[in-house]
Structures are given as C-alpha cells and as structure tokens.
C-alpha positions in Angstrom: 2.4 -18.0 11.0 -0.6 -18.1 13.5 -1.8 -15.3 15.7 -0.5 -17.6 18.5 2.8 -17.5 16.9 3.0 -13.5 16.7 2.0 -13.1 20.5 4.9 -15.8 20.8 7.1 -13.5 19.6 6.1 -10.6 21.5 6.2 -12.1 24.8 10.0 -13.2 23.5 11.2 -10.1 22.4 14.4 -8.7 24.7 13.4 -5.6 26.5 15.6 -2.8 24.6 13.5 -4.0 21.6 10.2 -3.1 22.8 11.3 -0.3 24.8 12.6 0.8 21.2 8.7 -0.3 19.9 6.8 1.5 22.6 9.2 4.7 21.7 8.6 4.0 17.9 5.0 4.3 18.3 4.9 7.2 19.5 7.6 9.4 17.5 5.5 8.1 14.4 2.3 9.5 16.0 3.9 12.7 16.1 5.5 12.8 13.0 2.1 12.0 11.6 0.4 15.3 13.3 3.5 17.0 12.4 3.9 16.8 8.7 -0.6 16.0 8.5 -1.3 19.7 9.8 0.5 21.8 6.9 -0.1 19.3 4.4 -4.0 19.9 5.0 -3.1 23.6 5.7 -1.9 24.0 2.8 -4.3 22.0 0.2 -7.2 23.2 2.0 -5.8 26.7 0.9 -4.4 25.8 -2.7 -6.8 23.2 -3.3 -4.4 21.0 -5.0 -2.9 18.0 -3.6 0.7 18.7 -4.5 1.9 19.2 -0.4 0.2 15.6 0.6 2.4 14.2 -2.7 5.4 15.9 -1.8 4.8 15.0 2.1 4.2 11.4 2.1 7.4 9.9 0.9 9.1 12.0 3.6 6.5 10.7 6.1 7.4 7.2 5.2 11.0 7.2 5.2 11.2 9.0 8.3 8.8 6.3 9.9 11.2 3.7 8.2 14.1 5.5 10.0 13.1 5.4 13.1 11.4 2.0 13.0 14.8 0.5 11.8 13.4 -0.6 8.9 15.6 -1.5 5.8 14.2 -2.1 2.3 15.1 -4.3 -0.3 13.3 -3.5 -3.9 13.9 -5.6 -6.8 12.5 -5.4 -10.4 12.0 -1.5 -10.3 13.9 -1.5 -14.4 10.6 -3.6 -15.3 9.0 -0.1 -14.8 8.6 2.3 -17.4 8.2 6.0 -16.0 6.4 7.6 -18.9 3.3 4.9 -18.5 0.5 4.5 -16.4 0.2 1.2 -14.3 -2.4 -1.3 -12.0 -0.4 -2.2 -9.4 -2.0 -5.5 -7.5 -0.2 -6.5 -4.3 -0.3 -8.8 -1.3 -1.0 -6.8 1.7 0.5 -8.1 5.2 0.8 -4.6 7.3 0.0 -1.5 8.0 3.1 -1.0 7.3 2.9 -1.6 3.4 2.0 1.8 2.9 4.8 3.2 3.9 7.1 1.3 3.1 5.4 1.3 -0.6 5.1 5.2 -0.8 9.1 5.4 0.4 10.6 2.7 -1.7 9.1 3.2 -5.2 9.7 6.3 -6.6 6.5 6.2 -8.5 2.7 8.7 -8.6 1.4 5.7 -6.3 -2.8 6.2 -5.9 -3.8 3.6 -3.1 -7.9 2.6 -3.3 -8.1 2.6 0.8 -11.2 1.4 2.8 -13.2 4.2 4.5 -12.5 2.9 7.8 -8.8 4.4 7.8 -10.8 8.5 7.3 -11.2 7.7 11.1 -7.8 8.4 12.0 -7.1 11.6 13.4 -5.2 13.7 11.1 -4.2 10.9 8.7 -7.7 10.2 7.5 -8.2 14.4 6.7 -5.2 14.2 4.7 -6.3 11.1 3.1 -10.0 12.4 2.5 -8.1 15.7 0.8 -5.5 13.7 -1.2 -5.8 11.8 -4.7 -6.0 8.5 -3.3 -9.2 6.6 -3.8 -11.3 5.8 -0.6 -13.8 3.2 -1.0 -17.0 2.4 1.1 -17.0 -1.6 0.6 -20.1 -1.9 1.9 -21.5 0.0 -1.5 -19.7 -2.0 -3.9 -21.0 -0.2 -7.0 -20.4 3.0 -5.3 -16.6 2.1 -5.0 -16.8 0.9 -8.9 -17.8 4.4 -10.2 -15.3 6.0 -7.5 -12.5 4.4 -8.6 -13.4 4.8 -12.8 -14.1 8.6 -11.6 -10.2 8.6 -9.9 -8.8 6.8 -12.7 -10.5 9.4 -15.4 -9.3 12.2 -13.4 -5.5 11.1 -13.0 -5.6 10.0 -16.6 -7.1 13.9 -17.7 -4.0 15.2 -15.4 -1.6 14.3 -18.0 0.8 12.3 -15.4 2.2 9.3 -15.4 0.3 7.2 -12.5 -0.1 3.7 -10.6 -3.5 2.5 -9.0 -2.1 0.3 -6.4 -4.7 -2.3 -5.0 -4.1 -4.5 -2.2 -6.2 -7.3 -3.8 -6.9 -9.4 -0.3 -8.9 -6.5 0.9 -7.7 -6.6 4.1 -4.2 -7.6 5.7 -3.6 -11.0 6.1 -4.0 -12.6 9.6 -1.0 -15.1 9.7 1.8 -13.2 7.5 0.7 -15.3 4.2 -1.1 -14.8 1.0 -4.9 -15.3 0.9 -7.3 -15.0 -1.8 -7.3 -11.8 -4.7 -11.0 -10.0 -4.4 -11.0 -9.1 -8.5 -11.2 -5.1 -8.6 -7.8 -4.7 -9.6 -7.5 -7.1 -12.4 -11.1 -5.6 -13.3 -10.2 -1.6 -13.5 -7.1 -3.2 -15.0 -8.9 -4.9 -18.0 -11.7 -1.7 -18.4 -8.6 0.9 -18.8 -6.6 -1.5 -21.2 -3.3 -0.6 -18.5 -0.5 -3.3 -17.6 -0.7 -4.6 -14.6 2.4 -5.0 -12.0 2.7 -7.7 -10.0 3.9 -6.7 -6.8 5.1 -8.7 -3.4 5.6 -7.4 -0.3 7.6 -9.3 2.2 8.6 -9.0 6.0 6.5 -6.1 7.0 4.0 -8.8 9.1 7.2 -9.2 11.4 7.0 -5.3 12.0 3.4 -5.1 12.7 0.9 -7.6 12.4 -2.9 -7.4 11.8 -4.2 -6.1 15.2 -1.4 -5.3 16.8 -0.8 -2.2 18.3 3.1 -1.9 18.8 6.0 -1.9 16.2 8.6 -4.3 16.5 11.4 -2.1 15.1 14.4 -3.3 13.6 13.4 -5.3 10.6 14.2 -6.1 6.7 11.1 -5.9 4.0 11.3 -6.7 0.8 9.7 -5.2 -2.5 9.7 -7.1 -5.8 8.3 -5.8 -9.0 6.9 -8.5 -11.6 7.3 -8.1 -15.6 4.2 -5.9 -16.6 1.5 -7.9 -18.1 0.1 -6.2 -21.0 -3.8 -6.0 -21.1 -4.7 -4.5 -24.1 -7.0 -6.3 -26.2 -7.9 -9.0 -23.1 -11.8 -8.9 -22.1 -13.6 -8.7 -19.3 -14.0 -12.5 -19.7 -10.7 -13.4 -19.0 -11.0 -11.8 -15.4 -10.6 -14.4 -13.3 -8.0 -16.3 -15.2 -5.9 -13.4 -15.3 -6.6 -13.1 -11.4 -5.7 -16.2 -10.7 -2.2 -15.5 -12.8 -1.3 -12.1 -11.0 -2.0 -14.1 -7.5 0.4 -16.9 -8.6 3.6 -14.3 -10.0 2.6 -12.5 -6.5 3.2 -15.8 -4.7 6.1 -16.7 -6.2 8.1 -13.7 -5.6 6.8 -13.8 -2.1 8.9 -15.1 0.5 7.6 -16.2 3.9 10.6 -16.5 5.8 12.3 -13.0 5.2 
C-alpha cells in the first residue's frame, strides 16, 4: 500500500472515526506526561530503572485501550522464560512499540535511534531506561553501545530480549523491506537464539508520517521457532539474515 493509498483512506474515514483519532491523540499525549514524570522522578532518585519497567506495559495497554486496539499474539509457547533472546522484527508503526511492550510479557530491551530522545518526556525516560539508543550516524559507536547493553543485562542475572527492528526505519507502504544485519550480528557474537517476530496491522493505525491515529483496529503478533546460534560464525551472517527475513515474511500478513 502507497502513501497515496493511506491519504485515500484518511480522506475516506466517517467522521466519528477521526473525531475518535483527533481525541486519541491527545489522551495518549497525556497519558505519556502522566505516567513519564514519576517514572523519571523516581529513577532519577533510585537510580534504577525498575519504575520505567514496571510503567511501560501500563503505558501501552492503556494507549491500546483507548486507541481501540485489539491484539492477536501467536507462538508465545515457542518462548522459553528462563532464556535470553534476539528478537528481529519487521517494523511498520510507531505503534510497534507499544503494542510489543503490552502484548509480550517478556524483559523487552529495544536498540532505538537517537532521534526519538527528542520527544518531550518520552525521550528522558528513554535516555534513563535500559533500552539501547543508538546514534546511526556513528555506526561503530552503536556496535560497542549495544555489546556494552548486552554485557550489562547479561551481568544483571535476568532473563532478557534485545528486540531489533531490522529495516531501521518503519516501512513507507505497510510492507517488508530490506533487514540492515545488526541483529543477526549481536545475535551470532552472543551465541543467543534469535526470534523471528512479525508484526501485522499496526501501519493501518498509524503510518510512517502521519500524525493522527486511526483508532479501532486489529494487529497481530506472531512469534517464530527460536533459531539456535550457537556454534554458527560470523560468516554465516548474511545467510542467516536472509533466513530470519524470509520466516518474518511468511508469518506476515499484509491484508490484516
């Protein structure tokens, strides 16, 4: 689906639904500034990141609720809580990280691009938090970040899961694009399976550039078989890319 097709849409949509949108973009602004203040409040204070944990799944599923949003998750039994995990998905939305950090009851670690530290609130809570925030204009930089947040997570003693969005950016027409190769790569350095996981439906919320939720949708969440990485090299990158790309298109459907 084009950019053409999303304005399309937009233009097409019956006025209770983006009088329900305009109203949905602003209760989730507030519920941002509401739950960011003591969450940074308090880790500033404790310095530990155990409020932003504890906050962000309720953030999510309240921004689900009042979007509309319902979420389908398949293959969460493939998952075994007491191991570690890379997690490599499409990415179509902004809303992926919601409806990721709401649906799957897992120690989810995002690697985010700076650009998102600019938000008010949000980005102090994310520059305070465990997730990992890359500059990827300083790829080498972002290498030793993320092998520095992986280390650190790993001395913790908790089970965890690095979750990449391996386009790099959200996809402009709701379909799957090319896998950059970080997440296959930290994958293969830290000998941890990798999850294959697709996102689909959250483009039809919010697309790339837009500015206003269309409320009222389904997305869907499905969790590939682990594949194993230990005793793979750093040779076998790209084919194992081009494997995780092919389960994540397969369990990725367009039309939901």
């Amino acid at each position: 689906m084009g950019a053409a097709a999303f304005k399309d849409r937009w233009l097409s949509l019956p006025v209770w639904q983006l009088v329900w949108g305009i109203v949905a973009d602003a209760t989730v602004a507030a519920i941002t500034i509401v739950l960011a203040i003591p969450a940074i409040l308090i880790t500033a204070v404790t310095r530990r990141t155990w409020a932003i944990d504890f906050l962000a799944p309720i953030w999510s599923r309240l921004v689900l609720f009042v979007c509309g949003v319902r979420v389908e998750v398949q293959g969460l039994e493939r998952i075994d809580p007491k191991r570690s995990y890379v997690i490599i998905s499409n990415h179509l939305s902004n809303f992926d990280i919601w409806v990721t950090l709401a649906a799957l009851p897992l120690r989810l670690r995002f690697v985010a691009k700076e650009e998102l530290l600019r938000i008010p609130f949000f980005g102090t809570a994310l520059r305070m938090s465990d997730h990992i925030v890359i500059d990827r204009s300083k790829p080498d930089d972002a290498v030793a970040r993320i092998n520095e947040r992986v280390a650190a997570q790993a001395r913790a003693g908790k089970p965890f899961c690095i979750l990449f969005f391996a386009e790099g950016t959200r996809s402009p027409d709701g379909q799957v694009h090319a896998f950059k190769k970080g997440g296959v790569t930290l994958a293969l350095r830290t000998q941890l399976p990798i999850v294959p996981l697709s996102i689909s439906g959250t483009s039809k919320l919010l697309p790339k550039n837009a500015l206003l939720i269309r409320p009222g949708g389904r997305v869907k969440l499905v969790l590939a078989a682990p594949i194993e990485t230990a005793g793979m090299s750093i040779e076998e990158r790209d084919a194992l890319n081009e494997r995780v790309r092919s389960i994540v298109i397969s369990n990725f459907d367009p039309d939901f």
